[in-house]
C-alpha positions as CSV (number, residue, x, y, z in Angstrom):
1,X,77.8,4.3,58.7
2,X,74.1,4.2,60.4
3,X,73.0,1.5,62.1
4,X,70.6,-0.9,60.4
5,X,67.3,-0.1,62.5
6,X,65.6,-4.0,63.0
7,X,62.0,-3.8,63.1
8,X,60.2,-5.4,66.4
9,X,58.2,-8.6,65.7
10,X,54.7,-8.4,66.9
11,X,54.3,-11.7,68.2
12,X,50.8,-10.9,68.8
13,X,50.0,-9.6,65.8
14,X,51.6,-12.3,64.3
15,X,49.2,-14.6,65.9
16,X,46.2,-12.7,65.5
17,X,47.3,-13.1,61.5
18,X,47.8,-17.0,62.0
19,X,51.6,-17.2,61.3
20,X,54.8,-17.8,63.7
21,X,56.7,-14.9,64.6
22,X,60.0,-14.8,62.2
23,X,63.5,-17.0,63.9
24,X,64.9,-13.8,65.4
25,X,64.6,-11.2,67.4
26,X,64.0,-8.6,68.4
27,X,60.0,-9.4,69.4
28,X,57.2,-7.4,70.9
29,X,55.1,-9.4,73.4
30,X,52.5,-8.6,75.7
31,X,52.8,-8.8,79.6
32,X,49.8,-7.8,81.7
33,X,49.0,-7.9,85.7
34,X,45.6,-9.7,87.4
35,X,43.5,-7.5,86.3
36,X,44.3,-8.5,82.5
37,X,45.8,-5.0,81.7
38,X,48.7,-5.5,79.2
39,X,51.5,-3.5,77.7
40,X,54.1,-4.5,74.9
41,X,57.8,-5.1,75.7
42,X,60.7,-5.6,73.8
43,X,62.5,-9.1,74.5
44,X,65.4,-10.3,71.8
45,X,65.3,-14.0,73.2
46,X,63.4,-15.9,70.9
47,X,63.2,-18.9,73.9
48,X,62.9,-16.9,77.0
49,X,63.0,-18.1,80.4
50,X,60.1,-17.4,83.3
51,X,63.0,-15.1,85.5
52,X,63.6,-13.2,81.3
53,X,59.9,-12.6,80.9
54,X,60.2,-11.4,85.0
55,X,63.2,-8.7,84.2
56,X,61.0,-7.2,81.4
57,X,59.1,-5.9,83.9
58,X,61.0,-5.3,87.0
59,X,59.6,-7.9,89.2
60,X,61.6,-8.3,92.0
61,X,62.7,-10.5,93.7
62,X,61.6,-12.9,91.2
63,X,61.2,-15.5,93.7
64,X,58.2,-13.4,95.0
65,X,56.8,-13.4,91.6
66,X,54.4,-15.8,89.4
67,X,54.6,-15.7,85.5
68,X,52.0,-17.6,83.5
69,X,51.3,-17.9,79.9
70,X,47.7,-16.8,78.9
71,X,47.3,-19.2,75.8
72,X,45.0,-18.7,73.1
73,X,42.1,-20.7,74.3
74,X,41.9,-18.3,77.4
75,X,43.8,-21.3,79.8
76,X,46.4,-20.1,81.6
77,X,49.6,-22.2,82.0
78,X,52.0,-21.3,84.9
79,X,56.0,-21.1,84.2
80,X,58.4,-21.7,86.7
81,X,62.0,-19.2,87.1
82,X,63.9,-21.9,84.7
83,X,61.3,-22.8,82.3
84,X,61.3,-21.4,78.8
85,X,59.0,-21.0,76.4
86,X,59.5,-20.5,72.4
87,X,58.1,-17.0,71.4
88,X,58.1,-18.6,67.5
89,X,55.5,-21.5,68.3
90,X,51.7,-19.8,67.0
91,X,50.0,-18.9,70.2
92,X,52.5,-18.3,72.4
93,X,51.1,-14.4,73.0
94,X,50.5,-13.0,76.2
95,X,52.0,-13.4,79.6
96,X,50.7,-12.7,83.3
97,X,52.9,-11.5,86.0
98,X,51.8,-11.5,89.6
99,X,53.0,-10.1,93.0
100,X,52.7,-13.5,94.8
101,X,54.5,-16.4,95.8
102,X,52.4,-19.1,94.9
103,X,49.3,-19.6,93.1
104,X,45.7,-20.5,93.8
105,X,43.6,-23.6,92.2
106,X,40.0,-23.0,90.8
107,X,37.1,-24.3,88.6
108,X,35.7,-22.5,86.0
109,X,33.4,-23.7,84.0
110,X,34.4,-27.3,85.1
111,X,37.8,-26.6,84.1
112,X,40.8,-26.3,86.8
113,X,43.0,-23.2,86.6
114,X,45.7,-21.9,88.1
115,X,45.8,-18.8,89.3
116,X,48.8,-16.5,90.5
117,X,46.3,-14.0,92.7
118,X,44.6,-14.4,95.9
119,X,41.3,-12.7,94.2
120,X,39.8,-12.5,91.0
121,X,37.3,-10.2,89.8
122,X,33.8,-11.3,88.0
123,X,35.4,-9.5,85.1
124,X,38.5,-12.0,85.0
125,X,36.5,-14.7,85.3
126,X,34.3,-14.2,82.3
127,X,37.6,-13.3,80.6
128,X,38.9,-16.0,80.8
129,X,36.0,-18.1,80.1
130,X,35.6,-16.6,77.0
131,X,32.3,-15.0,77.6
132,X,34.1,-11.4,78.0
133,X,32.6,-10.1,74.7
134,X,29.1,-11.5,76.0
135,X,27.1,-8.7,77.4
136,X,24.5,-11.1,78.4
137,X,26.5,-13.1,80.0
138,X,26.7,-13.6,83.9
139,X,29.2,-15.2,86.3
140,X,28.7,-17.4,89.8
141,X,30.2,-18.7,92.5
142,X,29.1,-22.3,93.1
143,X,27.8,-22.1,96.7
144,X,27.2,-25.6,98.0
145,X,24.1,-26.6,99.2
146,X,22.5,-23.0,98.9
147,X,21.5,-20.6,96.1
148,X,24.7,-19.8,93.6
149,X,26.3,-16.2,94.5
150,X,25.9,-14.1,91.2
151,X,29.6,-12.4,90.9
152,X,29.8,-8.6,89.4
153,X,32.2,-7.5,87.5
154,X,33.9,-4.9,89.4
155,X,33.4,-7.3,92.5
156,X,36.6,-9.1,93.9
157,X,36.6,-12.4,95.3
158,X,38.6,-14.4,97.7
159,X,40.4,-17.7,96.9
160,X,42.6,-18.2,99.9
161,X,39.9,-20.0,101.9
162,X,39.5,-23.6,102.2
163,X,39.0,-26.0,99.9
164,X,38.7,-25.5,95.7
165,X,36.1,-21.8,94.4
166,X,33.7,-23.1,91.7
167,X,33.0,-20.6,89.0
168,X,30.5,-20.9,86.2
169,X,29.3,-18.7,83.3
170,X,25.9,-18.5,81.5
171,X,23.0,-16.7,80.1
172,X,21.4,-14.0,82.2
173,X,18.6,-14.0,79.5
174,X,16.3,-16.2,78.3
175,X,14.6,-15.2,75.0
176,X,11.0,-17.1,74.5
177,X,10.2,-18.3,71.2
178,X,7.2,-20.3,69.5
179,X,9.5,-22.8,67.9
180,X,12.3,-23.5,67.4
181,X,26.9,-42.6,79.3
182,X,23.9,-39.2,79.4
183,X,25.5,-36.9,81.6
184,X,28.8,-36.1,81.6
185,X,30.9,-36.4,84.9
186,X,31.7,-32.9,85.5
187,X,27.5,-32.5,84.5
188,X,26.7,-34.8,87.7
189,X,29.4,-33.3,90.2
190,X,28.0,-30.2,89.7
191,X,24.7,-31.0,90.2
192,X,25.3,-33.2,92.8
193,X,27.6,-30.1,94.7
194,X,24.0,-27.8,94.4
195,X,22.4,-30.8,96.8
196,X,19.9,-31.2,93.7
197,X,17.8,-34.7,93.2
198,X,18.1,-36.2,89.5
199,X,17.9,-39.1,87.5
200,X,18.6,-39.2,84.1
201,X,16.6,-41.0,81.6
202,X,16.9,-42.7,77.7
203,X,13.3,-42.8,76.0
204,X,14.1,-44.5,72.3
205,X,16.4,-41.9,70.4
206,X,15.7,-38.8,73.3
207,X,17.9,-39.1,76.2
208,X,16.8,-36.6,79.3
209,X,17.6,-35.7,83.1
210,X,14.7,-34.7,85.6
211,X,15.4,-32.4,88.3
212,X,13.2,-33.8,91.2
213,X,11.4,-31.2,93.5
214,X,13.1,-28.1,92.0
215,X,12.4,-25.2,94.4
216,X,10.3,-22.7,91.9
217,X,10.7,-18.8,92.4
218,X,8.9,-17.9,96.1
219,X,5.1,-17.1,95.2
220,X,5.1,-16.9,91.7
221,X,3.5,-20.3,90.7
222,X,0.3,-22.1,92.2
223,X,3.0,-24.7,93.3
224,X,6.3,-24.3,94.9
225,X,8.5,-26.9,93.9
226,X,8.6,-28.9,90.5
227,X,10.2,-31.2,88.2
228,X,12.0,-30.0,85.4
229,X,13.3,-31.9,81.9
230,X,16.0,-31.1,80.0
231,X,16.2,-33.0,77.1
232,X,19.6,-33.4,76.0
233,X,20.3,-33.6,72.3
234,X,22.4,-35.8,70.2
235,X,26.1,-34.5,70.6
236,X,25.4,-33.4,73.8
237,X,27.5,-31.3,75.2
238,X,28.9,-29.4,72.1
239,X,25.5,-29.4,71.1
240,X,22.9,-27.2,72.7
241,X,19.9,-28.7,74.7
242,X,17.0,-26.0,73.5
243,X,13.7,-26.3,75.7
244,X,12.9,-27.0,79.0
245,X,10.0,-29.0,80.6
246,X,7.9,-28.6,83.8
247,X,5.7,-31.0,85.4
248,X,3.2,-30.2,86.9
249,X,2.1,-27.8,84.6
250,X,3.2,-24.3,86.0
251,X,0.5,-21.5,86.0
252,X,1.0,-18.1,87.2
253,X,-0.2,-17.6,91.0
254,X,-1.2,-14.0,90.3
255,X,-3.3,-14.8,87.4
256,X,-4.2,-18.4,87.4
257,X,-2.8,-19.1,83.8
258,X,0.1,-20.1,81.7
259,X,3.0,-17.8,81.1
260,X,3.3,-17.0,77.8
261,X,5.0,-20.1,75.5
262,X,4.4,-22.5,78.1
263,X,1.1,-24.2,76.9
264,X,2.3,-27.1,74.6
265,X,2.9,-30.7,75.9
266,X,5.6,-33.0,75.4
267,X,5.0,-36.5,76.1
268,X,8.1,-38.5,78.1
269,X,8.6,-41.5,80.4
270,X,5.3,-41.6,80.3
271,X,4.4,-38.7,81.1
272,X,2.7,-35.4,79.9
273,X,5.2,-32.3,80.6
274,X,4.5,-28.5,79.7
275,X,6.8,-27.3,77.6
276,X,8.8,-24.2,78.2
277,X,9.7,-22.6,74.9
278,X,12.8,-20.7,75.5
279,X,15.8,-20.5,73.0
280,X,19.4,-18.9,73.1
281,X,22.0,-19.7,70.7
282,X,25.1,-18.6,72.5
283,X,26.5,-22.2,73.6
284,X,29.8,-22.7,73.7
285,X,30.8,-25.6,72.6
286,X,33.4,-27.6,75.3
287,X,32.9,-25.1,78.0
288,X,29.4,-24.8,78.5
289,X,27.4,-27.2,80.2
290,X,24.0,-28.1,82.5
291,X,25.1,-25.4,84.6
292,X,24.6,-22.8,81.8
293,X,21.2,-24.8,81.1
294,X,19.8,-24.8,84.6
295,X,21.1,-20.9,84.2
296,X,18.7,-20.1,81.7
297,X,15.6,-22.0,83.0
298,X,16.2,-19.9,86.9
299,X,15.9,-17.0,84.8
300,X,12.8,-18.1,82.9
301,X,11.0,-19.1,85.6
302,X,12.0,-16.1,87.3
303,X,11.3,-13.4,84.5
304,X,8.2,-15.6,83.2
305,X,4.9,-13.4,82.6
C-alpha cells in the first residue's frame, strides 16, 4: 500500500494570499542569514520552538546562535532557545538566524530594533525600512553634531561601538514642480541630535518649524546660512509636508538669480519667505518623518539650478 504523500504548507505563500496556514503540518517556512538571503525548510511543528527553528538549519551550538522573527511590517522580533511561536497565526513568515551570541540595539527611522549581527549593510537597512523597492531612496547614519554619513548599499557598518547607531531613510531626489503638540518627540530628538536651532510655530490653521541659521551648500548661494520653513500639514506625520521655505530669499551666487521654482512668496509669522516648490509623493506613512523632509530640501538646495 503507498504511502499517502502530504503536501508541504507554504506558510509564506499562505500569507502573501492573506489566509493562516492549515492546523497541521508538514509547513514550508523561510529562514534566511544577515544578509536577508532565505531558503525554504521543511518543519512539521506547527508551534515551534527558537532551538526547532535553530536545528533546521544546523546552527550549532545553539547557545551561540540568535533567531528572530522578521514580521510582516519589516520589525524584527527576537526569540529566545524556549520560546515558540505558532506557524498558523497570519504573518508569522520568515525567520533570521545569526552566528552570534547576543544582539545589537539600533534606530531606524526612529524605530529601535534588534539586531542579531555586529554589522549591517545599507542594503539591510533600507530592507528593513521598507524603502528596499525604492530606487530613489537613500540611507544614513545619524552622525551627531556633523554632516549625516550617506550609507551604500554594499557598504557594511559597525554596531559594536558605543552607545545606540541612528539610521534614517529618505529621498535622494527632489522633483520641482509649479504647484502642487507640532512636532513629534522622535521629530525634536532628532533634530536636536544634528546640533540644529529650531522653534516651531502655529499661525491660525498652519502650524510650522523654522530651522535657524541652516548651513546652505559651500558657495552656491549669495548667502551662507539661512532659515528654512517647513510647514507641516494637518495629520502631520502620516501626512506629507509638500514645500519648503527660505528666508532670506536664496539666489544663485554664480548667476545672481533665482533657481528655478523658487520665486513665489509665502507670507508667515510675519514674514515674507521664498518658496521652494519641490514635490515627492513617496511618504511613508508611520515611518517617515522631518528627517526624510530635511532629506529632500539638502538635496534641493544642493542640485538647485
Amino acid at each position: 500500500m503507498a504511502l499517502e504523500t502530504i503536501e508541504l504548507e507554504d506558510v509564506a505563500a499562505c500569507v502573501a494570499a492573506g489566509r493562516n496556514p492549515r492546523p497541521q503540518g508538514p509547513y514550508r517556512v523561510q529562514v534566511g542569514n544577515g544578509d536577508l538571503t532565505f531558503d525554504g525548510y521543511r518543519i512539521d511543528d506547527p508551534v515551534p520552538t527558537g532551538r526547532q527553528l535553530l536545528d533546521l538549519v544546523s546552527a550549532r551550538p545553539a547557545e551561540e546562535r540568535l533567531v528572530f522573527q522578521l514580521l510582516r511590517n519589516d520589525d524584527l522580533k527576537e526569540l529566545t532557545l524556549d520560546e515558540t511561536v505558532d506557524l498558523r497565526t497570519a504573518g508569522v513568515e520568515r525567520f533570521i538566524v545569526f552566528k552570534s551570541a547576543e544582539s545589537h540595539r539600533i534606530e531606524l527611522d526612529g524605530q529601535v530594533k534588534e539586531w542579531g549581527a555586529c554589522v549591517i549593510s545599507g542594503r539591510v537597512l533600507k530592507q528593513l525600512a521598507g524603502a528596499a523597492d525604492k530606487p530613489d531612496y537613500g540611507v544614513w547614519m545619524e552622525i551627531r553634531g556633523a554632516e549625516d554619513r550617506p550609507i551604500d548599499d554594499n557598504e557594511l557598518v559597525r554596531l559594536d561601538g558605543k552607545g545606540l547607531e541612528r539610521f534614517f531613510t529618505g529621498a535622494t531626489t527632489s522633483t520641482e514642480g509649479a504647484e502642487a503638540p507640532i512636532l513629534p518627540m522622535r521629530d525634536r530628538r532628532y533634530l536636536e541630535g544634528r546640533g540644529l536651532t529650531f522653534v516651531e510655530y502655529r499661525e491660525g490653521a498652519q502650524t510650522g518649524v523654522i530651522l535657524r541659521g541652516y548651513c546652505l551648500p559651500d558657495g552656491k548661494y549669495q548667502v551662507a546660512q539661512a532659515d528654512i520653513l517647513i510647514l507641516l500639514p494637518r495629520g502631520y506625520p502620516d501626512a506629507a509636508p509638500d514645500m519648503f521655505y527660505a528666508q532670506p530669499w536664496l539666489t544663485l551666487a554664480l548667476s545672481s538669480r533665482y533657481p528655478r521654482q523658487a520665486d513665489q512668496p509665502l507670507i508667515f509669522n510675519g514674514q515674507r519667505w521664498q518658496r521652494w516648490s519641490r514635490h515627492n509623493s513617496d511618504w511613508r506613512p508611520g515611518t517617515d518623518g522631518i528627517w526624510t523632509m530635511l532629506k529632500r530640501v539638502e538635496t534641493a538646495l544642493e542640485i538647485a539650478a
